[in-house]
C-alpha positions as CSV (number, residue, x, y, z in Angstrom):
1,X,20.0,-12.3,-7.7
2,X,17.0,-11.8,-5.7
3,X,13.9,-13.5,-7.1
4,X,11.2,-10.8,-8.7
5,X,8.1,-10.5,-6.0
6,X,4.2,-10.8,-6.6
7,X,4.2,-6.9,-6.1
8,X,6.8,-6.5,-9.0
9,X,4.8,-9.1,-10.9
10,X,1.7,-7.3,-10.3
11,X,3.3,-4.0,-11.3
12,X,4.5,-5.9,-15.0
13,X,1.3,-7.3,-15.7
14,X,2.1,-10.5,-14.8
15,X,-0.5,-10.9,-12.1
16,X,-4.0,-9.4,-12.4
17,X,-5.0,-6.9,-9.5
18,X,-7.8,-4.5,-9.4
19,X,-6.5,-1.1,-9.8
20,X,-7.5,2.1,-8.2
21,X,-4.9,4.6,-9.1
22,X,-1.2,4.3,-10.8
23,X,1.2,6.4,-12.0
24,X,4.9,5.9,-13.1
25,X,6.2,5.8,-9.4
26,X,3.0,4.1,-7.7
27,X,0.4,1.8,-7.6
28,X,-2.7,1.3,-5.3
29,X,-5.0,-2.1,-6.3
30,X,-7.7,-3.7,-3.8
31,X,-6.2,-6.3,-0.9
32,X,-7.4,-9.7,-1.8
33,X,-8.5,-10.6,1.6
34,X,-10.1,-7.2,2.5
35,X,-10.0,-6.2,6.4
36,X,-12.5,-3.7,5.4
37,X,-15.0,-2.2,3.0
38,X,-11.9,-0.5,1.6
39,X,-8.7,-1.9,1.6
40,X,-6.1,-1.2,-0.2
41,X,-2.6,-1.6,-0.7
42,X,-0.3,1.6,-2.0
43,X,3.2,0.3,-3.6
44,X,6.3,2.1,-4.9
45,X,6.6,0.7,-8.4
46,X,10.6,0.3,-7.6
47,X,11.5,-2.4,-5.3
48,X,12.2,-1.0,-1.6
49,X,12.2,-3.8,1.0
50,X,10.4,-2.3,3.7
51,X,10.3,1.5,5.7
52,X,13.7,1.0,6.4
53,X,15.0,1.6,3.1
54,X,12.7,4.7,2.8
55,X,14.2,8.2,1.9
56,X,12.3,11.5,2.0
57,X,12.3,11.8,-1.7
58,X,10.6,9.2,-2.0
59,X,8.5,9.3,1.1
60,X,7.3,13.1,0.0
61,X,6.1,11.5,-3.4
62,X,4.6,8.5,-1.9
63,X,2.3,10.7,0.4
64,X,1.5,13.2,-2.5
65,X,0.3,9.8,-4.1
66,X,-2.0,8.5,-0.7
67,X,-3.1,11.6,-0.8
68,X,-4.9,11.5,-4.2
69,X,-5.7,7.9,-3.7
70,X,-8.0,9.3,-0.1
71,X,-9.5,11.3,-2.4
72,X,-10.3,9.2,-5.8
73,X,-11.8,6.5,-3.2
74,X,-14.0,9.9,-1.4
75,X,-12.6,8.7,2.1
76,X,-10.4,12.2,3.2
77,X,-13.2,13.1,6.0
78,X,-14.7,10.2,7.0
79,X,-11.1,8.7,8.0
80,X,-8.6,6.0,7.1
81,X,-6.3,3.7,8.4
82,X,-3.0,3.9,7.0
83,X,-0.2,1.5,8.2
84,X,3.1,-0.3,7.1
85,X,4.4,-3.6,8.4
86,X,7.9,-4.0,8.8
87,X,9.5,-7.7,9.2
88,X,9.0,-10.6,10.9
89,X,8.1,-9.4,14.3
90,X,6.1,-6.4,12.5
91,X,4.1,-8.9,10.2
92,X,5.2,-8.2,6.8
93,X,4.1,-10.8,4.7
94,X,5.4,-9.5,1.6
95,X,9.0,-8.4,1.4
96,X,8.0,-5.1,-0.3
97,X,7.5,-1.7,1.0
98,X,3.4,-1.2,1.1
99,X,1.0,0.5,2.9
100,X,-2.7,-0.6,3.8
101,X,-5.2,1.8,3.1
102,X,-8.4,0.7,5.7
103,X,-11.9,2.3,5.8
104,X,-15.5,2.8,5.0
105,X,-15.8,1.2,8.4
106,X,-15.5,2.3,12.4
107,X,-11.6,0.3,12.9
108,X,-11.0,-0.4,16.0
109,X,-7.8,1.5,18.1
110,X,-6.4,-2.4,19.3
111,X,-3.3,-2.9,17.9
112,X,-2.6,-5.7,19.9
């Protein structure tokens, strides 16, 4: 049985995290070593390893939910960052599907 993650614990309460917007499929709480004025991390509630195991259920309510989250932190116009790791090679650190959320600050186009 797969050991629960510090996502899941975050989700139960377990582990505090600064919150920014929830609901009962999502969450979105402040990284804790921020890459920008704004950074934050958007998580399914359920478990889902990484994109890969991404349907377009739940990709359609997952962007419905960035979506309100660009706009509770006033960031729609300005512009955004939005990007998902994906294993090793792709730098996942945390074996559970997230999104970061960067802005309030010019990001640079290196992905390198």
């Amino acid at each position: 049985m797969r050991e629960k993650g510090i996502f899941e614990k975050i989700v139960d309460r377990e582990i505090p995290a600064n919150i920014v917007l929830e609901n009962d499929e999502f969450m979105a709480f402040h990284d804790i070593a921020p890459k920008a004025p704004i950074h934050v991390l958007i998580i399914p509630k359920k478990w889902v390893k990484d994109f890969n195991g991404v349907n377009a259920d739940l990709m359609g309510k997952m962007s419905e939910f960035i979506l309100q989250l660009v706009d509770t932190l006033e960031v729609r116009e300005s512009g955004y960052r939005l990007v998902t790791n994906i294993g090793t090679d792709g730098g996942q650190e945390v074996p559970h599907l997230h999104f970061h959320l960067l802005a309030k600050r010019k990001l640079e186009a290196n992905f390198g």
